[in-house]
C-alpha positions as CSV (number, residue, x, y, z in Angstrom):
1,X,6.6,-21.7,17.7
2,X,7.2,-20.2,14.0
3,X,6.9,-16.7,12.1
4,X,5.7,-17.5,9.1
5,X,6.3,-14.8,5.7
6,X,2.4,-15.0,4.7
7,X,3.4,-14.4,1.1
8,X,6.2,-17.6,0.6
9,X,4.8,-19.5,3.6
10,X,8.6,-19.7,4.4
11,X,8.9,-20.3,8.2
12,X,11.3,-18.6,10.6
13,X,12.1,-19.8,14.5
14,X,11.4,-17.2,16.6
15,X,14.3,-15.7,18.8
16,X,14.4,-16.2,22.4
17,X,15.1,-12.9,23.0
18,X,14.9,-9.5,21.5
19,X,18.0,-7.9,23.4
20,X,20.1,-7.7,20.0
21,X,22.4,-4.7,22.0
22,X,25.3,-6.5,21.2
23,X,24.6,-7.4,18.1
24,X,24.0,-3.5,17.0
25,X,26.4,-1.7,18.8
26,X,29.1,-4.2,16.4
27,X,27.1,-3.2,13.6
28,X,27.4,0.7,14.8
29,X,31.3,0.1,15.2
30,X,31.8,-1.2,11.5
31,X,29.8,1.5,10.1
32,X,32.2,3.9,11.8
33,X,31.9,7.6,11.4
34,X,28.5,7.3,9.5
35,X,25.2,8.7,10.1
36,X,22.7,6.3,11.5
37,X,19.4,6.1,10.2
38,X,16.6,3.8,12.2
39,X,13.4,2.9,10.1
40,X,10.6,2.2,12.0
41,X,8.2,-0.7,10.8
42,X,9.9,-2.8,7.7
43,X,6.4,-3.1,6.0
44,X,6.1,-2.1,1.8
45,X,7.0,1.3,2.7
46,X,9.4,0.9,5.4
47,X,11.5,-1.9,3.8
48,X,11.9,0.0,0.9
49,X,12.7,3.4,2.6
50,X,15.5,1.6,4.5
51,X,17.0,0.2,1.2
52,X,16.9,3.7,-0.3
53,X,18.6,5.4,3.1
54,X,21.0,2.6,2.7
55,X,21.9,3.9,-0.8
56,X,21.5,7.5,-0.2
57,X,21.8,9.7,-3.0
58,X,24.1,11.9,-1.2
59,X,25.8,10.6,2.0
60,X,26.6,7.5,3.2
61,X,24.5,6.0,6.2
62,X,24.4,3.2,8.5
63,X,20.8,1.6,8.3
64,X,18.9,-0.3,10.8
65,X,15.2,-1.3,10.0
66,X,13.3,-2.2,13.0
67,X,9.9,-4.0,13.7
68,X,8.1,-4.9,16.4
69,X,9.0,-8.2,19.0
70,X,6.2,-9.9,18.0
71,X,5.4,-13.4,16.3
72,X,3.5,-11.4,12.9
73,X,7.1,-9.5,13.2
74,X,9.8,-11.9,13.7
75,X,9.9,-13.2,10.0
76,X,10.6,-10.3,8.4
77,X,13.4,-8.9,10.4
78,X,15.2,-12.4,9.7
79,X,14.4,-13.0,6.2
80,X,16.2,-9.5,5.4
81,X,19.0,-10.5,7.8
82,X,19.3,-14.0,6.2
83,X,19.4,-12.4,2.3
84,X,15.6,-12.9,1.6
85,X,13.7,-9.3,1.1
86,X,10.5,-9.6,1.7
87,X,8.2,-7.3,-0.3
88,X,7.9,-9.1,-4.2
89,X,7.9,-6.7,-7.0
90,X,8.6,-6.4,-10.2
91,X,11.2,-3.2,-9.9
92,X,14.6,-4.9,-10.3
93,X,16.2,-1.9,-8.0
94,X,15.1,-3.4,-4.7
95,X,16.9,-6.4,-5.2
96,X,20.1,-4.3,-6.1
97,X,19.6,-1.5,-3.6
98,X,19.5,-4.5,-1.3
99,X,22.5,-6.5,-2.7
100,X,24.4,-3.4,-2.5
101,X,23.4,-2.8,1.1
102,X,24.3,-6.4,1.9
103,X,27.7,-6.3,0.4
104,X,28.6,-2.9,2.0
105,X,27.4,-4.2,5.1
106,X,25.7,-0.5,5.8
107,X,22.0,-1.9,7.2
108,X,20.8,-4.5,9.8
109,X,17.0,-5.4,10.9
110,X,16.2,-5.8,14.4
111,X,13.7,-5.7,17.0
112,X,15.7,-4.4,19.6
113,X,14.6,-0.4,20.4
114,X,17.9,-0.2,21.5
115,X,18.1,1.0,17.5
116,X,16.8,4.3,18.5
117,X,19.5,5.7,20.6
118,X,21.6,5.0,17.9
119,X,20.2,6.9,15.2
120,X,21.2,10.1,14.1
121,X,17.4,10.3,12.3
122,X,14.4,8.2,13.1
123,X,12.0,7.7,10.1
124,X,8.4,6.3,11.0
125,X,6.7,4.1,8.5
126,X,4.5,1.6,10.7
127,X,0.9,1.1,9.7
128,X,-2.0,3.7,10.8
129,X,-5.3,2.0,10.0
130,X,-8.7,3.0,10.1
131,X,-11.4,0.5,11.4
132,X,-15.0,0.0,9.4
133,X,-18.0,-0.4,11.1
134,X,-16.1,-0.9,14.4
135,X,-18.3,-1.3,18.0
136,X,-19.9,1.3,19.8
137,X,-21.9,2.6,16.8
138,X,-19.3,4.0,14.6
139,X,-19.4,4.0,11.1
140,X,-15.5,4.2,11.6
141,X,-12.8,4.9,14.0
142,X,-8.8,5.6,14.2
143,X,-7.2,3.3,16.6
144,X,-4.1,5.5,17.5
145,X,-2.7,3.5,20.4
146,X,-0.8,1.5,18.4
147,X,0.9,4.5,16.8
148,X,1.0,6.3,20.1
149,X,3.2,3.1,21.7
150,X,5.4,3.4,18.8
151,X,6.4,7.1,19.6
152,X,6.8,6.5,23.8
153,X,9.4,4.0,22.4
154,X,10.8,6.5,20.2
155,X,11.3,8.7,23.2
156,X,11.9,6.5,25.8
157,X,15.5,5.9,24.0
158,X,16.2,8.5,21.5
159,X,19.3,10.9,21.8
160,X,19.4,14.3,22.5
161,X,19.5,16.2,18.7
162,X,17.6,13.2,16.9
163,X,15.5,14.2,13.5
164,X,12.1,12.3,14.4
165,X,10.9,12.4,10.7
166,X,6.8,10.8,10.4
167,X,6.6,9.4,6.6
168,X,3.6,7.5,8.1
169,X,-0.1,8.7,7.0
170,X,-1.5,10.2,10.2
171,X,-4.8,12.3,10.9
172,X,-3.8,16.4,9.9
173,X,-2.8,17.9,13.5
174,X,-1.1,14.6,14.5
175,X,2.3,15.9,14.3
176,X,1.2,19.1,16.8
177,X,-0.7,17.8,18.7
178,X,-0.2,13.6,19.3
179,X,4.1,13.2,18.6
180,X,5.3,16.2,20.2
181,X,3.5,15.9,23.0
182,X,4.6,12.5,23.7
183,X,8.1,13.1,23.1
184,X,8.2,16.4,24.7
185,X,7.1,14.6,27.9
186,X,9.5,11.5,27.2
187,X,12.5,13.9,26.9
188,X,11.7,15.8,29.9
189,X,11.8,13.1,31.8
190,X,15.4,11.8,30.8
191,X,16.7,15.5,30.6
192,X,16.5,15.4,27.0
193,X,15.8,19.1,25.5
194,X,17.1,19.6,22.1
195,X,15.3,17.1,19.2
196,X,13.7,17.9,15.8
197,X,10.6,16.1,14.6
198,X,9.5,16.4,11.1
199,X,6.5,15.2,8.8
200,X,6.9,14.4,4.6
201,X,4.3,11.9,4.2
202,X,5.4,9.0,1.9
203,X,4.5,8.6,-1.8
204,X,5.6,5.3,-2.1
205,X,4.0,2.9,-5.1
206,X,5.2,-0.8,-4.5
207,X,5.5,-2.2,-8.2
208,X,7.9,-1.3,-11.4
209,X,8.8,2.0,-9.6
210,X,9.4,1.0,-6.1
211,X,12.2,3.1,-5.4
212,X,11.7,5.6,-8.0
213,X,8.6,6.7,-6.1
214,X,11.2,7.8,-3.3
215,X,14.2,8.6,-4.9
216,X,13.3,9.9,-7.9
217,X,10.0,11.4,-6.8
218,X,8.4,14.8,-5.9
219,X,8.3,15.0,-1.6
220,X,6.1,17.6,0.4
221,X,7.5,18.1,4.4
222,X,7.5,20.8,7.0
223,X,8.4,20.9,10.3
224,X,7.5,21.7,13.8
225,X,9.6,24.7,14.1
226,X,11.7,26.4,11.7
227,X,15.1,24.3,12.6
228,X,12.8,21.3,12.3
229,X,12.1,22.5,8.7
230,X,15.9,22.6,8.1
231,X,16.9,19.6,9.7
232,X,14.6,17.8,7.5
233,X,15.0,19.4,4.3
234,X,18.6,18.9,4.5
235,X,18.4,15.0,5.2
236,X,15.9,14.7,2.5
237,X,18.0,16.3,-0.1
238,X,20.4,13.3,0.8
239,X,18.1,10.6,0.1
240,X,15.6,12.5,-2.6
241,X,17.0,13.7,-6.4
242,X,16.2,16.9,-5.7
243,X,17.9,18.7,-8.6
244,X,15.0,16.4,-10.7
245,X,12.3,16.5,-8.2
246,X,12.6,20.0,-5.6
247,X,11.3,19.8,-2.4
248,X,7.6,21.2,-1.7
249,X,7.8,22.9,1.8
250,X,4.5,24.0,3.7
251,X,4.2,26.4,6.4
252,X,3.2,23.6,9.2
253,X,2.8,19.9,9.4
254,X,-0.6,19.8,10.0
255,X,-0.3,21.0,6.4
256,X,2.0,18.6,4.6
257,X,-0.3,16.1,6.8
258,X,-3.4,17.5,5.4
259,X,-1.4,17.4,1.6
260,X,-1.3,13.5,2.0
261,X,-5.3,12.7,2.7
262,X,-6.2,15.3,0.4
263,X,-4.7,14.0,-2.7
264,X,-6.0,10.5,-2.0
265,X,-9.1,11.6,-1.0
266,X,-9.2,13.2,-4.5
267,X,-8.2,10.2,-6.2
268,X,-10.6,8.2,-4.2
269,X,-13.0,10.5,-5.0
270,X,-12.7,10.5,-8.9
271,X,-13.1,6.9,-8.9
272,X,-15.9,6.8,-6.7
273,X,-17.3,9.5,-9.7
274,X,-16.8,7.1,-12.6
275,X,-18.7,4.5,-10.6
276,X,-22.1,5.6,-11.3
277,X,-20.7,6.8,-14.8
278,X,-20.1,3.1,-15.3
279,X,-23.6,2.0,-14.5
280,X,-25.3,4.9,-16.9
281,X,-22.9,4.2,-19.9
282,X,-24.2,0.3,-19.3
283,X,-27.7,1.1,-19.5
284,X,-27.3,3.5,-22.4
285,X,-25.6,0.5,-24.5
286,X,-22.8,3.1,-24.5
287,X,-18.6,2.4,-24.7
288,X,-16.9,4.5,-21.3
289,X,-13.7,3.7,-22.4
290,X,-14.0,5.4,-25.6
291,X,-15.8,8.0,-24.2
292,X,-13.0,9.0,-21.9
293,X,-10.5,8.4,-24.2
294,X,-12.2,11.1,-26.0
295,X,-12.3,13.0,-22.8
296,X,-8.9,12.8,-22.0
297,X,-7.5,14.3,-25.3
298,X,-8.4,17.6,-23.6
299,X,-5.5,18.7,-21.1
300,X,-7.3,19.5,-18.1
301,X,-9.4,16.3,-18.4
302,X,-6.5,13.8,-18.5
303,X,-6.8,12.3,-15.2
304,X,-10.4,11.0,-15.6
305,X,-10.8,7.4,-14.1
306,X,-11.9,4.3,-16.0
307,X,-14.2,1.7,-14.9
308,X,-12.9,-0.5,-12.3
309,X,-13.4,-3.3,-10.1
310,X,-13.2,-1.4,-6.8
311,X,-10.5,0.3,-4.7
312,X,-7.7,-1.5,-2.5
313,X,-4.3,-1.0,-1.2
314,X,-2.9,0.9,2.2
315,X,-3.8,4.8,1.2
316,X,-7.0,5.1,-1.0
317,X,-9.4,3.3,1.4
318,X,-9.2,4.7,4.1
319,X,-7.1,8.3,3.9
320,X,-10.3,10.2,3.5
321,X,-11.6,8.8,6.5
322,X,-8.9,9.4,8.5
323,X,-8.9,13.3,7.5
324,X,-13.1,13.3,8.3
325,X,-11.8,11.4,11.9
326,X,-9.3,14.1,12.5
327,X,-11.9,17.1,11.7
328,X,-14.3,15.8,14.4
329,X,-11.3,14.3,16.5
330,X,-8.3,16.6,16.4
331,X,-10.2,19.7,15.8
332,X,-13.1,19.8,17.6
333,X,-15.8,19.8,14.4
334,X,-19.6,18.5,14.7
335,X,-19.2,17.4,11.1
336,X,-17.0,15.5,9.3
337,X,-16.1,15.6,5.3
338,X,-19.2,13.9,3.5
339,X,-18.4,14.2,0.4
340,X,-15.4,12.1,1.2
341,X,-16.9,9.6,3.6
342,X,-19.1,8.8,0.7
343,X,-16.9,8.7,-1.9
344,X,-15.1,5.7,0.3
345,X,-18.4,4.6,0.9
346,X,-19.4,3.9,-2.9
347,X,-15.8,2.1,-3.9
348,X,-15.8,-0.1,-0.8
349,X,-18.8,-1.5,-2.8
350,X,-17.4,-1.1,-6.3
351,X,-16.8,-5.3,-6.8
352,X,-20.2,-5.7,-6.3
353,X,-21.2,-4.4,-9.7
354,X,-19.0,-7.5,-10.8
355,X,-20.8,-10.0,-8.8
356,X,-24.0,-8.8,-10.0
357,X,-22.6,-8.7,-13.5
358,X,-21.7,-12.6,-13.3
359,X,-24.7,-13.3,-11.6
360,X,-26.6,-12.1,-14.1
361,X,-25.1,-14.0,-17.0
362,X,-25.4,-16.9,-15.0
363,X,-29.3,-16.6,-14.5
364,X,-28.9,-15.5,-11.5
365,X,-27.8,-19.3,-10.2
366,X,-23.9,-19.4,-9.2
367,X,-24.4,-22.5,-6.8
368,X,-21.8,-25.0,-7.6
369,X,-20.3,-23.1,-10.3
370,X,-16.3,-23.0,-10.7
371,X,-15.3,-19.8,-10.9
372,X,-11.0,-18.4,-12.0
373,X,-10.2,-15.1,-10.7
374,X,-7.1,-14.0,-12.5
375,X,-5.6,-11.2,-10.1
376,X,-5.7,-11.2,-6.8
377,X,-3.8,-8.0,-6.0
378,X,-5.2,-4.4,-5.8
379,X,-3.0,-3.1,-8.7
380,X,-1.0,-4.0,-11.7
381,X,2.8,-5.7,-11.3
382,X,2.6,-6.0,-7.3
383,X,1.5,-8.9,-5.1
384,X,-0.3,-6.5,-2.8
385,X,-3.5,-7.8,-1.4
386,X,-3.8,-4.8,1.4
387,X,-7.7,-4.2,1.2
388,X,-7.9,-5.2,-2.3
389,X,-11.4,-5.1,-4.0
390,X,-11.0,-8.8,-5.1
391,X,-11.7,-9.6,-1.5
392,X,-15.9,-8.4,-1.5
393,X,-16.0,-10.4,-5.2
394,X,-14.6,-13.3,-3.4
395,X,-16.3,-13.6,-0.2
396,X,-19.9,-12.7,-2.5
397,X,-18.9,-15.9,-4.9
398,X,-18.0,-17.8,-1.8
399,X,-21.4,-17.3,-0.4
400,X,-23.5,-18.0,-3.6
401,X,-22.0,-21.6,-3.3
402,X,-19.2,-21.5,-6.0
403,X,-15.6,-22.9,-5.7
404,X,-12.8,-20.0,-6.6
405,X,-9.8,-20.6,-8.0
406,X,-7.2,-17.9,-7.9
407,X,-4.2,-17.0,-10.0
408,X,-1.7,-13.8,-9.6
409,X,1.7,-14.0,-11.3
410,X,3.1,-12.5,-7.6
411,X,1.7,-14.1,-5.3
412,X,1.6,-17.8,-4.0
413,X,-0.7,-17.4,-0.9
414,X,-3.5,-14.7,-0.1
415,X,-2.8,-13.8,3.2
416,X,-5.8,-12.5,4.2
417,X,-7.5,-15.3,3.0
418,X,-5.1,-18.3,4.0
419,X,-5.6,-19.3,0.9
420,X,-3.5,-20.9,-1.8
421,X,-2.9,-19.0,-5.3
422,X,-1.5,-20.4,-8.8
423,X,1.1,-18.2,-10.4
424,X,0.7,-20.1,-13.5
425,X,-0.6,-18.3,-16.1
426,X,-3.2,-20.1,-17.6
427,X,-4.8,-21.8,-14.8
428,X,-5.2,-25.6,-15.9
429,X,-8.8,-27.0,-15.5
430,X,-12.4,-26.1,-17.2
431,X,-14.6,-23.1,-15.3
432,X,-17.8,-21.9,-15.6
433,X,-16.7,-18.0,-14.6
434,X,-13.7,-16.6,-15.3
435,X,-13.4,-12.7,-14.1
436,X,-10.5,-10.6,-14.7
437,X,-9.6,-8.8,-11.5
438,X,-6.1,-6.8,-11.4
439,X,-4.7,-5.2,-14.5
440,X,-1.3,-7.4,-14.8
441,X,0.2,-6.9,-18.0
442,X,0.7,-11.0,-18.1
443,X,-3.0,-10.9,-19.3
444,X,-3.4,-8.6,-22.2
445,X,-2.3,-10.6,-25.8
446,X,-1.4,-13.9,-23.7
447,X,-2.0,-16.7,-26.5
448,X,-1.9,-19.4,-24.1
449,X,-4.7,-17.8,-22.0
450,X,-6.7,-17.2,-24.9
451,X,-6.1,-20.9,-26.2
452,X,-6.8,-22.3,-22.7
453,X,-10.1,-20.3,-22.4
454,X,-11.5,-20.9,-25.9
455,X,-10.5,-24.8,-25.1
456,X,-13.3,-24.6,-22.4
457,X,-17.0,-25.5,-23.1
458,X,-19.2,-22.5,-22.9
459,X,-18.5,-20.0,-20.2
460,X,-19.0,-16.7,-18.8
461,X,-16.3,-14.0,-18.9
462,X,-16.1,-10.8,-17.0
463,X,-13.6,-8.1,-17.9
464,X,-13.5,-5.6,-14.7
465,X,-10.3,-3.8,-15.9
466,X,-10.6,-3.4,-19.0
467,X,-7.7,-5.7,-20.0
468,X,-9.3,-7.6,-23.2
469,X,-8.8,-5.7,-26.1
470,X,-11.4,-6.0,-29.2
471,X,-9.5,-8.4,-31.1
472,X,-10.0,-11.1,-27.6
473,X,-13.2,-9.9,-27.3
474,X,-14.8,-10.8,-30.2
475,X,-12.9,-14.3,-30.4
476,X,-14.2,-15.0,-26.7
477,X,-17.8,-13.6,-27.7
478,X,-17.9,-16.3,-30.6
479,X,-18.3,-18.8,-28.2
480,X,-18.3,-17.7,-24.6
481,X,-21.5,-15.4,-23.0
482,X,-18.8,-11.7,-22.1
483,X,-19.6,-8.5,-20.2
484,X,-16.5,-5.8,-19.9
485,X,-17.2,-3.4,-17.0
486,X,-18.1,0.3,-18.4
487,X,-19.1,-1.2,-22.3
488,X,-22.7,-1.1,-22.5
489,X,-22.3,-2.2,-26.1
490,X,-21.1,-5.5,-24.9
């Protein structure tokens, strides 16, 4: 049996066992006289948080990242014990934070929960999802069970006087009224009075400024009572540039909690705006991008959205749901948020005005039609394919009979998919669609890819992001049929 890294397609043996006791306490013994600091879940927030504890700002910690015994698990803990990090992106820091880290010897990975009666702080950074359109009627749900496990464990080994700090996006109320709760009980029952649990949600943007979005980045927390505050104020003042960036304290967690969904849920919401902006200024024959570029020259308008092809990534999808679920939930409400239910609502079907775009310049007949996707992840400079909107384009093409082809400078594989994609850039071979998806800089004023498109007989382009600029335009247009989302005048 194997644990395969779904991004490399590297393979890892499994371990026998998970008992890494041993194994930890030497760790704990040549770290001697340092702080320990346990990360819990080593996904693209929790890797990086670890490599940044590792190379605090101020103070000098032992680090152990741990994930979960399980088979989806196994590869990563072992790939970052074995010298292979394993989020890709394009901010050179990660790989010197972690070459650092290595060299000083100051953090291990590990599946053991024996991790957590080591630590000095526990940070929690494992996945909290929502479910679409799960069973039982629901237009969505929050599965907290696998959250709720990853707190008993917490508590079922933590030591007395332990900062629990949640950097994990939870329903407002969670910290209140889910974690101390369990822990409360947990402690109780082991004799365990004195612990401090804390909440300063994460703000963390895999891509050119991976650790800058936690080092060198502005941080809301609170705590559940005042020497929870302190406790966590002062370790984030070790990890955080806070001369640069001060602290944001709020009066409760359910409020810093409540910070987190509302500022995506805005964001998500302002996209979900431009949307039907995008379809009007296309009717109307009208530019959007030059209309908002207008727009923006006006301070309080600067953070206007441009067209897109849809919404994707860990926070933006689903964060306004998961505030509407803890409304109804956690505080006992008959309604939930619609504005912001509908606002998710609208971007989860965002590629769809792509489709429908291609579809149209094809004469509405896509069977058997090769079609190039160039992107695959949700943003720019990342290979991160959590929810991205490139999955709805794909599965519509797939079902209107085409064969896709898929290129992304960062990725090999498509997870999600189990599908295979070219890093290349251009993609060798003639198509009858090509559609830019993701906004990678790799695209915009790349000779080759213009040479190796106008090469091709006659085909149809779509722009999504915005990435071709007039100059490609009109060179594609001279031969090829072209639609940019937002630019009615095309």
């Amino acid at each position: 049996m194997e644990s395969k890294d779904p991004n490399s397609g590297r393979s890892y043996g499994i371990p026998e066992t998970i008992d890494d006791r041993k194994a930890l306490d030497k760790f704990i013994s040549g770290n001697a006289g340092k702080k320990v600091i346990a990360v819990q879940g080593l996904g693209f927030v929790g890797a990086a948080m670890a490599m940044a504890a590792a190379n605090a700002y101020r103070g000098d910690y032992a680090v152990i990242g741990v994930d979960l015994a399980a088979p989806e698990s196994y590869w990563k803990v072992m790939a970052l014990n074995e010298g292979q990090f394993p989020v890709k992106a394009e901010d050179p820091k990660v790989l010197e934070f972690y070459e650092v880290a290595r060299k000083k010897k100051n953090f291990t990975a590990t599946c053991d929960p024996h991790a957590y009666s080591l630590a000095d702080v526990i940070i929690v950074d494992i996945n909290l999802d929502v479910q679409k359109n799960p069973k039982k009627g629901k237009s969505f749900d929050v599965d907290l069970s696998g959250f709720r496990k990853a707190i008993v464990a917490i508590g079922k080994s933590a030591k007395e006087g332990v900062l629990v700090l949640i950097e994990t996006t939870v329903p407002p109320g969670a910290c209140e009224k889910i974690v101390k709760p369990i822990l409360d009980k947990a402690f109780q029952e082991r004799g365990i009075s004195k612990y401090f649990l804390g909440h300063s949600f994460e703000r963390v943007m895999p891509g050119p400024e991976y650790i800058d979005s936690i080092q060198n980045f502005y941080r809301v927390y609170a705590g559940i009572d005042e020497g929870s505050a302190q406790e966590t104020e002062k370790f984030l003042k070790t990890i955080v540039r806070t001369d640069q960036f001060p602290l944001t304290r709020l009066h409760s967690t359910t409020a810093s909690e409540m910070a987190k969904v509302l500022e995506n849920s805005f964001r998500a919401m302002n996209i979900a705006f431009i949307e039907e902006w995008t379809e009007f200024a296309e009717e109307a024959g009208v530019d959007l991008y030059a209309v908002v570029d207008a727009i923006r020259k006006r301070p309080t308008h600067r953070n206007i959205m441009l067209p897109g092809l849809g919404v994707g990534g860990y926070c933006l999808t689903k964060d306004p749901l998961m505030a509407s679920w803890s409304k109804k939930n956690i505080f006992g409400s008959k309604a939930g948020l619609g504005e912001s239910e509908h606002a998710v609502a609208i971007n989860d079907m965002m590629p769809k005005h792509t489709f429908d775009a291609a579809k149209r310049l094809a004469q509405g007949n896509l069977k058997g039609k090769k079609a190039l996707l160039y992107g695959v992840s949700y943003r720019s400079e990342v290979g991160d394919t959590r929810s991205t909107p490139v999955g709805m384009l794909y599965d519509l093409l797939k079902k209107e009979g085409c064969t896709i082809s898929l290129q992304d400078p960062y990725l090999t594989t498509w997870p999600e998919k189990n599908v295979k994609v070219e890093q290349r850039i251009p993609v060798e071979g003639v198509f009858d669609i090509i559609i830019f998806c993701t906004n990678h800089k790799g695209y915009r004023n790349n000779k080759a890819l213009q040479e190796s498109i106008m090469g091709m007989k006659r085909c149809i382009i779509v722009d999504s992001v915005g990435i071709l600029d007039k100059g490609t335009i009109a060179l594609f247009k001279a031969k090829h049929s072209i639609k940019v989302i937002g630019r009615g005048d095309i």
